[in-house]
C-alpha positions as CSV (number, residue, x, y, z in Angstrom):
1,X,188.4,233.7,159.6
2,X,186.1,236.9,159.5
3,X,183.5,236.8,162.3
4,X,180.3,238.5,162.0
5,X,179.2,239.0,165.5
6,X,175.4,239.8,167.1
7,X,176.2,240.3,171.2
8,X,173.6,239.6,173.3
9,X,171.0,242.2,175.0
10,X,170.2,240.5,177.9
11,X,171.0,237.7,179.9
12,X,168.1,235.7,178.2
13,X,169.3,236.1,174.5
14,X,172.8,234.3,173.2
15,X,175.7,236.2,171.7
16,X,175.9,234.9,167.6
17,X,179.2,234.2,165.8
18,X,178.7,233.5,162.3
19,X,181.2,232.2,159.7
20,X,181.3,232.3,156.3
21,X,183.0,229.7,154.9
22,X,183.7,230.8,151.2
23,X,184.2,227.8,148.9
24,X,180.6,226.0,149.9
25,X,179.1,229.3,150.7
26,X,178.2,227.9,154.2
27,X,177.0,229.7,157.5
28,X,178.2,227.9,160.5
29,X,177.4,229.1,163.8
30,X,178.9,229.6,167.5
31,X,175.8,230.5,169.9
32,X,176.9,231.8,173.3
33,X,175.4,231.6,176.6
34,X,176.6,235.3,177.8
35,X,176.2,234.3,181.9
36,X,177.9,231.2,181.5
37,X,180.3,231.4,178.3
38,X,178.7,228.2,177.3
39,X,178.0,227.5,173.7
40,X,177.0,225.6,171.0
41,X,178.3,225.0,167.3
42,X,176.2,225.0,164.3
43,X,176.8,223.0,160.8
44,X,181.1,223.3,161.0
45,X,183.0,223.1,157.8
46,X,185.7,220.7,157.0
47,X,187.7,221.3,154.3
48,X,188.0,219.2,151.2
49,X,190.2,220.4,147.8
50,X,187.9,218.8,145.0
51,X,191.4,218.5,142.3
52,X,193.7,216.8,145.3
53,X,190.9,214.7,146.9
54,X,192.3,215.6,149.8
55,X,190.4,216.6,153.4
56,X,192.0,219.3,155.9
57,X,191.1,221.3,158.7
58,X,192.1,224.6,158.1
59,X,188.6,226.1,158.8
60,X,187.8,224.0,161.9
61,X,191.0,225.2,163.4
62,X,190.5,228.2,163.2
63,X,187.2,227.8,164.6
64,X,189.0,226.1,167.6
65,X,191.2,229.4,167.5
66,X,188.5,231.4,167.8
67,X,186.9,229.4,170.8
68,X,189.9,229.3,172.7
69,X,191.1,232.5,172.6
70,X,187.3,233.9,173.9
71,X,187.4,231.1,176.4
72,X,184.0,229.3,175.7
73,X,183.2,225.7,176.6
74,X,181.4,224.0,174.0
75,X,177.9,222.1,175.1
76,X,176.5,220.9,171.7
77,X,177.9,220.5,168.2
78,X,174.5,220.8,166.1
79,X,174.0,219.5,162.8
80,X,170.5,220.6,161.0
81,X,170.7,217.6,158.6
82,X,172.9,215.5,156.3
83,X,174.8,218.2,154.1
84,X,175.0,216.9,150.6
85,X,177.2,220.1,149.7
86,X,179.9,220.5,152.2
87,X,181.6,218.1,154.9
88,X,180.8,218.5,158.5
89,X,183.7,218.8,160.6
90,X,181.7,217.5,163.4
91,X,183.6,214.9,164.6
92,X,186.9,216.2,164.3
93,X,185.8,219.3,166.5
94,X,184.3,217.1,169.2
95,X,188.0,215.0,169.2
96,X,189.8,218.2,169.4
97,X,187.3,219.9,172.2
98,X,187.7,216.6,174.2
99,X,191.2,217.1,174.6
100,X,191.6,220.9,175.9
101,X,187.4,220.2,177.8
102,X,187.3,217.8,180.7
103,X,185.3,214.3,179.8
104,X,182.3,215.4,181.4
105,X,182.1,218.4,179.0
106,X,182.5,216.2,175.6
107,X,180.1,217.9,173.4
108,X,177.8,215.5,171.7
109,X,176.8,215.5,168.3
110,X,173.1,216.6,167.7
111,X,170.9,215.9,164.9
112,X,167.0,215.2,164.5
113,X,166.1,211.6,165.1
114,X,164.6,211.0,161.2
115,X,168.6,211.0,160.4
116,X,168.5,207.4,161.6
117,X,166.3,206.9,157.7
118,X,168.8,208.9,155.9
119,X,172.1,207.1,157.4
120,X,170.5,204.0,156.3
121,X,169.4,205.1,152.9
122,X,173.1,206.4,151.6
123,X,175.4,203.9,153.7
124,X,173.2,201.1,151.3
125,X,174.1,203.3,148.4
126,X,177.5,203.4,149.2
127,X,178.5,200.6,151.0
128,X,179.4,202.1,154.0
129,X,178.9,199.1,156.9
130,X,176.3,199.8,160.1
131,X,179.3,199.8,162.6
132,X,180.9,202.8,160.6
133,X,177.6,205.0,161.0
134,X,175.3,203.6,163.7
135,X,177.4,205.6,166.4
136,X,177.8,208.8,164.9
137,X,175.5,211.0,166.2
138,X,175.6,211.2,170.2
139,X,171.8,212.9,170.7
140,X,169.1,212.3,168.5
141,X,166.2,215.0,169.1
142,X,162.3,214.5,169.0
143,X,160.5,216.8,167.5
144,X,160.2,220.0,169.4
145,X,162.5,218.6,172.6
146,X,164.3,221.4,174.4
147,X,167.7,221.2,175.6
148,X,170.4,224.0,177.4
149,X,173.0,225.8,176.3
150,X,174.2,227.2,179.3
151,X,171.1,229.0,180.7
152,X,169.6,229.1,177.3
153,X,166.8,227.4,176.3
154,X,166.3,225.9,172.9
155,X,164.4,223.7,170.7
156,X,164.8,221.2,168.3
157,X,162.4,221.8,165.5
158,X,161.3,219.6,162.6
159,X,161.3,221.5,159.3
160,X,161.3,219.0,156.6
161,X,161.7,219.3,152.7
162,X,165.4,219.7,151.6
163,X,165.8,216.6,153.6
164,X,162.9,213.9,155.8
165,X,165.5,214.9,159.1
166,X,166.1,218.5,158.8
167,X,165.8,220.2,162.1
168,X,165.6,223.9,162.9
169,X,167.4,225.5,166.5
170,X,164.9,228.2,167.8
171,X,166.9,230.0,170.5
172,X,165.9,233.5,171.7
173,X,164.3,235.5,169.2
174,X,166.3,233.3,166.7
175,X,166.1,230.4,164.5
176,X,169.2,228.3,162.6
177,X,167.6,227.0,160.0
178,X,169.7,225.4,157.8
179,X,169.3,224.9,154.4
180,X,165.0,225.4,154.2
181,X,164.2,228.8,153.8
182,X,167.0,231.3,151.9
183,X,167.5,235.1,152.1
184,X,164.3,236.6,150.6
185,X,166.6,237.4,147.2
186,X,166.6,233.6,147.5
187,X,163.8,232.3,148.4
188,X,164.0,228.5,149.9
189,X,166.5,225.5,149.4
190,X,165.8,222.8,146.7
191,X,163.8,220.0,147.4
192,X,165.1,216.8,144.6
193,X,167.2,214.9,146.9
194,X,165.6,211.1,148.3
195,X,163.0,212.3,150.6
196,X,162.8,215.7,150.0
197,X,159.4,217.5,149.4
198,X,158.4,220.7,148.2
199,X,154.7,220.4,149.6
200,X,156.8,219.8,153.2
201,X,159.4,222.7,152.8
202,X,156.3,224.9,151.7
203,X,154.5,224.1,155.6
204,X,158.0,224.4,157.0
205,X,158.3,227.4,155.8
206,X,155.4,228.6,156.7
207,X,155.9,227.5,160.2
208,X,159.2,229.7,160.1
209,X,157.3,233.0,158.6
210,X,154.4,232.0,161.4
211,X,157.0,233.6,164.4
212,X,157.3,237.2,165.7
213,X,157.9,239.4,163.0
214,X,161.5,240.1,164.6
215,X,162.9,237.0,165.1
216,X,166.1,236.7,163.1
217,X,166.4,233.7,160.7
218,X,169.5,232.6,160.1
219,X,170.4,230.8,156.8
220,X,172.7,227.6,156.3
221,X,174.3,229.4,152.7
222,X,174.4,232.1,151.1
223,X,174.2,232.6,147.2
224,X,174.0,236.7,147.4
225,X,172.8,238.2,143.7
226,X,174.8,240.9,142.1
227,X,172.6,243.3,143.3
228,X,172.8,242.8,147.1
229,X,176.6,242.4,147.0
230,X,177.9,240.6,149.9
231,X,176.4,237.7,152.2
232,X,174.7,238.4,155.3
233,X,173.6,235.5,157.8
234,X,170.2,236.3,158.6
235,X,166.9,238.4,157.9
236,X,164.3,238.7,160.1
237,X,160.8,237.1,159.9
238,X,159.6,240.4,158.7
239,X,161.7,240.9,155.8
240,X,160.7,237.0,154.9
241,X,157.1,237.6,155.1
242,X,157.5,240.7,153.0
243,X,159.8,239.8,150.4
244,X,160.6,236.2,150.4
245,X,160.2,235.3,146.7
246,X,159.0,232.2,147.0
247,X,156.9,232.1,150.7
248,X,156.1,236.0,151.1
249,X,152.6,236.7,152.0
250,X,149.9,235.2,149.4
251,X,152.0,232.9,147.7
252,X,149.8,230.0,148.4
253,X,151.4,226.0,148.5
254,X,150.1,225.3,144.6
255,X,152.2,228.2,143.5
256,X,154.9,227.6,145.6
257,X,155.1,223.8,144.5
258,X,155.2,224.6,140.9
259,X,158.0,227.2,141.6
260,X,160.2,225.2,143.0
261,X,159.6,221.9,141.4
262,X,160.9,223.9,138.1
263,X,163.7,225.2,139.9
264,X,165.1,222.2,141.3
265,X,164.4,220.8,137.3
266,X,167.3,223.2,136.4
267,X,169.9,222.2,138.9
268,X,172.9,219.9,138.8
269,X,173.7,218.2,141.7
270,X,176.0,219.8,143.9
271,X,179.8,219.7,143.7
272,X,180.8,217.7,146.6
273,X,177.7,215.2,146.8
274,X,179.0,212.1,146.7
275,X,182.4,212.9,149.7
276,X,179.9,214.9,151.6
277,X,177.2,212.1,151.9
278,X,179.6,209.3,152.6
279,X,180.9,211.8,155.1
280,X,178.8,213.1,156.9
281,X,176.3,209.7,157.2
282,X,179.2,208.9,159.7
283,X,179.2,212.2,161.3
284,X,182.0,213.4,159.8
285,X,184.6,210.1,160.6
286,X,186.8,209.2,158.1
287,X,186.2,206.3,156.4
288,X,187.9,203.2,158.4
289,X,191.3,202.4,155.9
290,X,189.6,199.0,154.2
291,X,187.3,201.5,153.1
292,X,188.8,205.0,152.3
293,X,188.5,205.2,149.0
294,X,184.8,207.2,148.9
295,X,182.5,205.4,146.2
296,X,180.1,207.0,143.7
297,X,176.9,205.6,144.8
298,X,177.6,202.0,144.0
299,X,176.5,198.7,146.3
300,X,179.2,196.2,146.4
301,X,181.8,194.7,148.5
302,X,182.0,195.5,152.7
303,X,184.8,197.4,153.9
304,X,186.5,197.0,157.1
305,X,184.4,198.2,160.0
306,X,187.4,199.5,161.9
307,X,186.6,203.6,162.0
308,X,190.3,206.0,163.2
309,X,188.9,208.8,165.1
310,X,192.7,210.3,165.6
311,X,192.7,213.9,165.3
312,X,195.3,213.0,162.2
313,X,192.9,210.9,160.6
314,X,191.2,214.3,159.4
315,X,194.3,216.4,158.5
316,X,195.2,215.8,154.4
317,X,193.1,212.8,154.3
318,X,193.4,210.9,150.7
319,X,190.4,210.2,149.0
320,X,190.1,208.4,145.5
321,X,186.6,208.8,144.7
322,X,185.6,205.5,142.8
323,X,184.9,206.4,138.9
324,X,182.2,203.7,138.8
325,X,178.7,205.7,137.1
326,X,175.9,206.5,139.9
């Protein structure tokens, strides 16, 4: 797995890992604490072959790889929102770190506390029962809450408009911020799903492009045009404010409404919507066996509320997506 690495300058600022995970074009993130070798994980990948229905971990193990062999100790597996485009691999990463970190390092599974809204919204679409989701997220974070990563400092940050409970991580001269604001070639994420607002991503953004003109913003994906070539995880503020095709400088929020209202007019809905919600409301769990047969977005009967968390639960798991309509 190619790593694209930023080392640290001073014992204040983390080292960066990003990894580009090619089929969903998705960033994921290993921040390190340089004094202590602590760090956390941002938005991991779990695999899942669209033709074979199938889940694996192939990515999140070499993730592991990569820890291990640089001998970090994971604090915090971070999750900006509920993907609707990829699976998280959170929960399998925190079973696997539990086993090779002692109990009393188990890295919980962080997400804003608004998630609480989502979860219920899409476990009533699909019928997933409370017990299956209600546990799936260890830490829920307030708006602007700080936490550690080692000796670092960060904070949780609301930055709603691709989804009510998106959260940004502002740590050092950096922020993670998921799938809001895009490369400047970009411009911002779309803003159709069930809560979503473009007059809320515009302030959000805004709020981002407010910063020091140098901190790096670092994206969730990456959709790089022709002419730019290859992906890159971040641009700084800077570059944003200058270029940022929809929230550079004097783009005001009637503009920016309208552009990205038509935008979001022409898209479909993403590949791996309906897996990745049912997914990743449940933190990335499989489904418990009554139940593992992933619906398309239709209320009816109550599976079992029995949820595996084995390590093997993840690895090639089956999943028959119901052919019911939306």
């Amino acid at each position: 797995m190619a790593d694209t690495t930023v080392t640290s300058t001073s014992p204040s600022s983390p080292t960066i890992h990003g990894f580009f995970e090619t089929q969903t074009s998705t960033w994921q993130y290993l921040v390190v604490d340089p004094t202590t070798s602590i760090a956390a994980i941002i938005d991991p990948v779990l695999d899942f072959d669209r033709e074979t229905q199938t889940v694996s971990t192939t990515t999140a193990d070499a993730l592991l790889a990569f820890i291990a062999s640089n001998n970090y100790t994971i604090s915090h597996i971070l999750e900006t929102h509920i993907h609707a485009d990829h699976l998280t691999a959170a929960s399998y990463l925190q079973t696997r770190l539990t086993q090779t970190q002692t109990e009393s390092s188990r890295p919980p599974i962080c997400a804003g506390k608004r998630i609480e809204q989502v979860q219920t919204l899409f476990a009533t679409r699909y019928s997933i029962p409370t017990v299956e989701h209600q546990t799936a997220f260890d830490k829920l974070f307030d708006d602007d809450e700080t936490f550690r990563i080692g000796n670092l400092e960060a904070v949780a940050i609301h930055l709603p408009g691709h989804t009510p409970d998106h959260l940004g991580y502002h740590i050092g001269d950096n922020i993670f911020c998921g799938d809001s604001v895009f490369h400047p070639d970009i411009g911002t994420a779309r803003c159709d799903f069930p809560g979503g607002s473009a007059e809320s991503l515009y302030h959000s953004g805004k709020r981002l492009l407010a910063m020091d003109p140098e901190t790096k913003i670092w994206v969730g994906h990456d959709y790089p045009p022709a002419e730019r070539g290859e992906e890159v995880p971040y641009m700084t503020v800077r570059e944003h404010r200058e270029h940022n095709k929809h929230l550079r400088e004097g783009v005001e929020k009637d503009e920016f409404v309208r552009l990205r209202r038509e935008r979001d007019q022409k898209l479909g809905e993403p590949r791996l919507l309906h897996p990745s919600l049912q997914i990743n409301v449940r933190g990335g769990r499989m489904p418990a066996p009554a139940s593992a047969t992933l619906r398309e977005g239709v209320e009816g009967e109550q599976p079992s509320t029995s949820t595996s968390t084995s390590p093997n639960s993840w690895n090639h798991y089956p999943i028959q997506p119901n052919p019911l309509p939306i």
